[in-house]
MARZADREN-625867 format. One record per atom (N, C-alpha, C): x, z, y; residue number from 0; atom name. Coordinates in Angstrom, 3 decimals. Each point is the difference from the previous one (the first is absolute). Layout:
          X          Z          Y   num   atomo
          X          Z          Y   NUM      CA
...
This chain:
          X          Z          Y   num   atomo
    125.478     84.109     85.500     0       N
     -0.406     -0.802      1.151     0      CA
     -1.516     -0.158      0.006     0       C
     -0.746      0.027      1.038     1       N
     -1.308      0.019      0.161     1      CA
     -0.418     -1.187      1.549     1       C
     -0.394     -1.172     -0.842     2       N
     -0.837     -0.961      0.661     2      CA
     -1.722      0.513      0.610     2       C
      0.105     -0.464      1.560     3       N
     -1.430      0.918      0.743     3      CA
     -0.309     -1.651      0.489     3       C
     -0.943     -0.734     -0.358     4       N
     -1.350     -1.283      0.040     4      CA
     -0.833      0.478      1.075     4       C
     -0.260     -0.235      1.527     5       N
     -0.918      0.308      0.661     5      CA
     -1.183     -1.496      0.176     5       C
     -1.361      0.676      0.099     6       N
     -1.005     -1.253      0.156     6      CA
     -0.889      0.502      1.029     6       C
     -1.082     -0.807      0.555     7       N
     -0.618      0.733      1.114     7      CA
      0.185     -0.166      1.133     7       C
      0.640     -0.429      0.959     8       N
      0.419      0.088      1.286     8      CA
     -0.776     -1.314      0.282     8       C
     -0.202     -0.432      1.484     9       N
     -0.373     -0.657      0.633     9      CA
     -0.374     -0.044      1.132     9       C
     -0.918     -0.662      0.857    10       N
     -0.967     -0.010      0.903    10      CA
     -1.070      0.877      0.453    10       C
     -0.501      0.667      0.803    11       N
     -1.362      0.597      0.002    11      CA
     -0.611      0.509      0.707    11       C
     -1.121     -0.199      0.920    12       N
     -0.248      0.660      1.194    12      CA
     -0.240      1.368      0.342    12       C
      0.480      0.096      1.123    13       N
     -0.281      1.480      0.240    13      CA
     -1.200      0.864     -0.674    13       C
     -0.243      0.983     -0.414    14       N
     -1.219      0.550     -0.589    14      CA
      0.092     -0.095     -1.687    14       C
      0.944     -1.104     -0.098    15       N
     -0.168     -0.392     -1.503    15      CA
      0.768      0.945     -1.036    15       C
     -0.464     -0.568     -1.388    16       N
      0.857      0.781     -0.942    16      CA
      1.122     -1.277     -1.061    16       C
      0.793      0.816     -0.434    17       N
      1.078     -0.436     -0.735    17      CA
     -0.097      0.722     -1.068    17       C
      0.942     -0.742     -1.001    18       N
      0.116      0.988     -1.251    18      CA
      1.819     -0.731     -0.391    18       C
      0.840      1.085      0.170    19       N
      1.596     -0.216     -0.576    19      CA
     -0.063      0.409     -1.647    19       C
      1.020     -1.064     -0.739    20       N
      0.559      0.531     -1.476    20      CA
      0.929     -0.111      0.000    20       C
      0.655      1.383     -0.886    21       N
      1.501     -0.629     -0.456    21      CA
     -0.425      0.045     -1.282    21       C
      0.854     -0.458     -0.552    22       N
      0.251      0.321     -1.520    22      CA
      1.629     -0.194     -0.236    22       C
      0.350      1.177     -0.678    23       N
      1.253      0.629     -0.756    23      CA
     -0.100     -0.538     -1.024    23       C
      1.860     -0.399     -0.377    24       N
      0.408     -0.239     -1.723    24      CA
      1.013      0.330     -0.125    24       C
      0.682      0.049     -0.899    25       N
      1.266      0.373     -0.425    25      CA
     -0.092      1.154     -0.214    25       C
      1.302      0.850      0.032    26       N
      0.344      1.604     -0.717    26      CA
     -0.795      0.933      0.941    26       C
     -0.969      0.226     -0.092    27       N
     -0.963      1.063      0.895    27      CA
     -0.034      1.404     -0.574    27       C
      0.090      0.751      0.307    28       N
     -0.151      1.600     -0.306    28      CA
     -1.140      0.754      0.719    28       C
      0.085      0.997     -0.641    29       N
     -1.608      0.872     -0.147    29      CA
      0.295      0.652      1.414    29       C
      1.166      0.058      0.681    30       N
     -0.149      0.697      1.051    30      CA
     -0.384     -0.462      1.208    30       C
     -0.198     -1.923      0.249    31       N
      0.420     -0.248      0.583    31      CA
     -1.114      0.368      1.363    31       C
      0.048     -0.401      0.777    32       N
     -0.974     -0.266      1.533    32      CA
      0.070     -1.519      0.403    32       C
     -1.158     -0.153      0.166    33       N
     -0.084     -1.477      0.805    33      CA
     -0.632      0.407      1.553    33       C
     -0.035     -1.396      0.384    34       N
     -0.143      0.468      2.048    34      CA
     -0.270     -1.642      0.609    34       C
     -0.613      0.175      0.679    35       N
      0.295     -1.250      0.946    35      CA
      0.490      0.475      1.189    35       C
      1.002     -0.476      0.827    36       N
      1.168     -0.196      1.059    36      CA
     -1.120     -1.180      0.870    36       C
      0.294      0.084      1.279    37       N
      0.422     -1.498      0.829    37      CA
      0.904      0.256      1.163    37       C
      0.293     -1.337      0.434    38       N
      0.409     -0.304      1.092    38      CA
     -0.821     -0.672      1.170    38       C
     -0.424     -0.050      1.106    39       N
     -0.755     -0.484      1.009    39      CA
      1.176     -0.431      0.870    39       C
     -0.302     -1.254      0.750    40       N
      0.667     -0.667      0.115    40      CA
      1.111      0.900      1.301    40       C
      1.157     -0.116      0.214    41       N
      0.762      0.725      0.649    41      CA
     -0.204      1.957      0.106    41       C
      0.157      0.039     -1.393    42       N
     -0.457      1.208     -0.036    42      CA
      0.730      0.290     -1.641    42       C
      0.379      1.369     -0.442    43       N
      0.529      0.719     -1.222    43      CA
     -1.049     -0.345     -0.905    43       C
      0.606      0.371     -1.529    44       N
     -0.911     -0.250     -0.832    44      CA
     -0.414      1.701      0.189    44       C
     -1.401      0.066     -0.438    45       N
     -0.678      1.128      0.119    45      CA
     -0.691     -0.133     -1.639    45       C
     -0.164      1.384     -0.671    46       N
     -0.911      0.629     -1.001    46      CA
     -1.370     -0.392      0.859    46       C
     -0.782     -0.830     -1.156    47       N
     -1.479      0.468      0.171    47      CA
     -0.667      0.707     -1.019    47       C
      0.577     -0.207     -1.137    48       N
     -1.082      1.321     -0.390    48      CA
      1.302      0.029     -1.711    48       C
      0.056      0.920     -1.031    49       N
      0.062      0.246     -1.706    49      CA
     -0.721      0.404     -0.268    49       C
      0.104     -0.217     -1.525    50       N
     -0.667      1.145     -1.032    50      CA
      1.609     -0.397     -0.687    50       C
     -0.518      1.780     -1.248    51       N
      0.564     -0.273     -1.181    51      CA
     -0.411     -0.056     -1.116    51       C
      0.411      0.103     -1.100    52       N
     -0.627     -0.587     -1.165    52      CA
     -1.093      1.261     -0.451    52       C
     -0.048      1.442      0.673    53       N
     -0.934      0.546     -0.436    53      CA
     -1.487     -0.422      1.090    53       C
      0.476     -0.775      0.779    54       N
     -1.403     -0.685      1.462    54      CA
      0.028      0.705      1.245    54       C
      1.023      1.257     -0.025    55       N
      0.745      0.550      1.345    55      CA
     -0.036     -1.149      1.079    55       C
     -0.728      0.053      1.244    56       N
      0.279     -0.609      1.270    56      CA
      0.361      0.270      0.855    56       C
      1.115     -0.847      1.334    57       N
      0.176      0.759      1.076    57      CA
     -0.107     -1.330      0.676    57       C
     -0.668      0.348      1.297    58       N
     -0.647     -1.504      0.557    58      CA
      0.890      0.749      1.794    58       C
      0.288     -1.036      0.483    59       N
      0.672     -0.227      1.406    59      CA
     -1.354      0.903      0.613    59       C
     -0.014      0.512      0.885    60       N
     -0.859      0.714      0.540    60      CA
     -1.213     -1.302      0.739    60       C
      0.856     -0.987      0.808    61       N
     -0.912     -0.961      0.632    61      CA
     -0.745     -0.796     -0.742    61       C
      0.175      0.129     -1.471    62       N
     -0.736     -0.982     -1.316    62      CA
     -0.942      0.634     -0.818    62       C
      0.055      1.697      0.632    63       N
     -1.203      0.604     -0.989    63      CA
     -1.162     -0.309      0.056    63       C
     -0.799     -0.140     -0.745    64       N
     -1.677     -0.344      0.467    64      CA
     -0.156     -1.632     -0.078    64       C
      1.294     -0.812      0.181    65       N
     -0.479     -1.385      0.450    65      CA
      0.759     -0.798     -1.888    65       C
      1.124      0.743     -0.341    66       N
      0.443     -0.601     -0.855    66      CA
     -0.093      0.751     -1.549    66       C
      0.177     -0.620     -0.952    67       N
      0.062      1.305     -1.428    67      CA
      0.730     -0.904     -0.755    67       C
      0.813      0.752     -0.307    68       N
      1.295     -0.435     -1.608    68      CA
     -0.382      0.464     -0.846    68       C
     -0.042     -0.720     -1.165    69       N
     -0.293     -0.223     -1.416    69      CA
      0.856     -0.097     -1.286    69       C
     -0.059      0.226     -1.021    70       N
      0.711     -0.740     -0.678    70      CA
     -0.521      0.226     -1.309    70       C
      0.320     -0.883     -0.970    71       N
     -0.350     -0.252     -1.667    71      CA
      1.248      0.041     -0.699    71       C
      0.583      1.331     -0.585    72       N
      1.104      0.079     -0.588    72      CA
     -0.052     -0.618     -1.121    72       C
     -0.912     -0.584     -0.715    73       N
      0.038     -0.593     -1.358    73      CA
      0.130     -1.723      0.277    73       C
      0.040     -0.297      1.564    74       N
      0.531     -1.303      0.654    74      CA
      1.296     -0.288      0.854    74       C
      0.357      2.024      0.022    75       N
      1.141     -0.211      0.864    75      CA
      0.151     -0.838      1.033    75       C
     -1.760      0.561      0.637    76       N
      0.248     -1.199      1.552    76      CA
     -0.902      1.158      0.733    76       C
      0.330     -0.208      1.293    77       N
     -0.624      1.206      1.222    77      CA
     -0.973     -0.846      0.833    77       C
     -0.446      0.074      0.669    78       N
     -1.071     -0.803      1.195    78      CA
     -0.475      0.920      1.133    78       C
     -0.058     -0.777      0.932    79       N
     -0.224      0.256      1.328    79      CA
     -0.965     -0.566      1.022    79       C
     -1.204      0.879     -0.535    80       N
     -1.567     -0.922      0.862    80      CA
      0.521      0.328      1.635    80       C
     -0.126     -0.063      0.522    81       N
      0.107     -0.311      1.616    81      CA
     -1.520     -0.403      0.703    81       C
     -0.521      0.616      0.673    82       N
     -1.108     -0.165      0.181    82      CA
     -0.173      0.376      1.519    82       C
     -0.771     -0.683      1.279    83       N
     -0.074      0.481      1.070    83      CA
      1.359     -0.787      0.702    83       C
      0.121     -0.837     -0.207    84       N
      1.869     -0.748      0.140    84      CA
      0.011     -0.238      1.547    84       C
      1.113      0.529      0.577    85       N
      0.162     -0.268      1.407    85      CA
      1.063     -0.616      0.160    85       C
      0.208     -1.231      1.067    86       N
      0.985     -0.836      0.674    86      CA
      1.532      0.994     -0.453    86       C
      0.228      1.025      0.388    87       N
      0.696      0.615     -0.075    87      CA
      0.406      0.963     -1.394    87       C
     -0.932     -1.006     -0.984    88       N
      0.376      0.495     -1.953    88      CA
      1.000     -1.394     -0.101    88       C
      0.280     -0.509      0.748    89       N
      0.480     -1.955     -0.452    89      CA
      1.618      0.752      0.062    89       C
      0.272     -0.580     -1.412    90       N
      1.462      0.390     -0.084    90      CA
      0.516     -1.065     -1.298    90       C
      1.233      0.670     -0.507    91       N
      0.348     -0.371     -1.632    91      CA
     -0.382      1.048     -0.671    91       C
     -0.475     -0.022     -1.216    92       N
     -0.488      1.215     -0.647    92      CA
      0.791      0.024     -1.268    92       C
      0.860      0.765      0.125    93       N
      0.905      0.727     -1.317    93      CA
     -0.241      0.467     -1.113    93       C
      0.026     -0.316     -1.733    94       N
     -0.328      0.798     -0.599    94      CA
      1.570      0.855     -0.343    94       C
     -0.377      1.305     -0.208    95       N
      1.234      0.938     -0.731    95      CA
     -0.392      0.570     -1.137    95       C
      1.159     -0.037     -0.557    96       N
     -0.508      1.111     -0.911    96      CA
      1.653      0.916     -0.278    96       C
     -0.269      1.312     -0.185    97       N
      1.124      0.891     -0.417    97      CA
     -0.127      0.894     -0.793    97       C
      1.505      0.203     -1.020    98       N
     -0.113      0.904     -1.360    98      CA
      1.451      0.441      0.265    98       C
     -0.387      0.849     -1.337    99       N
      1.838      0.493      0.010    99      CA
      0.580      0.219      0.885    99       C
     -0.432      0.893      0.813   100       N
      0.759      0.457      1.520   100      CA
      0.388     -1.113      0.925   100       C
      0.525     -0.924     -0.740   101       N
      1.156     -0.831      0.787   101      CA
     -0.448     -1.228     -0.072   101       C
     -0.434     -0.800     -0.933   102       N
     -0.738     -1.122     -0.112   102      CA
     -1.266     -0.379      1.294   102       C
      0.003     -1.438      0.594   103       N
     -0.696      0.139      0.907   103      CA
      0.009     -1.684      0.165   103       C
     -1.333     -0.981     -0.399   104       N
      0.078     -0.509      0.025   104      CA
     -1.221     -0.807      0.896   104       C
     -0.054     -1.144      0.320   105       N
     -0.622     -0.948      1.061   105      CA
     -0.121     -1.306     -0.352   105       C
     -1.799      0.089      0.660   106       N
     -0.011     -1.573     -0.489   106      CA
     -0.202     -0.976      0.631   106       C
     -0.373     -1.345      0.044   107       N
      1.031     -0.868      1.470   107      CA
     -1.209     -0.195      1.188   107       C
     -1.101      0.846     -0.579   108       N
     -0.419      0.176      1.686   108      CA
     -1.085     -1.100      0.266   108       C
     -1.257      0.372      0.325   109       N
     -1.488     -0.852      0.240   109      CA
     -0.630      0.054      1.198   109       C
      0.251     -1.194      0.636   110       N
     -0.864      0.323      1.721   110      CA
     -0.919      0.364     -0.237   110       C
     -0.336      0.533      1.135   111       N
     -1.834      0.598      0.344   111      CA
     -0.251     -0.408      1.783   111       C
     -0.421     -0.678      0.226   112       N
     -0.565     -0.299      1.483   112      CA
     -1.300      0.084      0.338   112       C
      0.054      1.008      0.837   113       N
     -1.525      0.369      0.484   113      CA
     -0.500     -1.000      1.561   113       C
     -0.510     -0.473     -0.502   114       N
     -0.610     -0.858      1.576   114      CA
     -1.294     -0.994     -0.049   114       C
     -0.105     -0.329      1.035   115       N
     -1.736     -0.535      0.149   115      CA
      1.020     -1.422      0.390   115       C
């Protein structure tokens, strides 16, 4: 079982920057991938960006340039600067992480509201 801790979310005006954390515990494996997910309000949860544990990224096409995922495997936590934040970044922001093919876990999710 693998517990995902998100910190970071809040308030922030348009133009501004953010910075998301998760941090992972429990039974973690070398294979795994982490990611941040959201949801915007009446709308699917959507991928915004992974890596995996070798620093492999794949970023949503509309988040390239504005956002970058991170992570410190010797903290087993990922991060997500967000930078350039538009009305329309305001969601719940998901951390994931997945191993072992099948394993796929979520963590309980950090507003982000973009507004003046």
């Amino acid at each position: 079982q693998v517990q995902l801790v998100e910190s970071g979310g809040g308030l922030v005006q348009p133009g501004g920057s953010l910075t998301l954390s998760c941090a992972a515990s429990g039974r973690i494996f070398s294979d795994n991938v982490m990611g941040w997910y959201r949801r915007a309000p009446g709308k699917e949860r959507e991928l915004v960006a992974d890596i995996t544990i070798s620093g492999r990224t794949n970023y949503q096409d509309s988040e390239k340039g504005r956002f970058t995922i991170s992570r410190d495997n010797a903290k087993n936590t990922v991060y997500l600067q967000m930078n350039s934040l538009k009305p329309e970044d305001t969601a719940v922001y998901y951390c994931n992480l997945q191993q072992r093919l099948s394993e796929n876990y979520w963590g309980q999710g950090t507003q982000v509201t973009v507004s003046s």
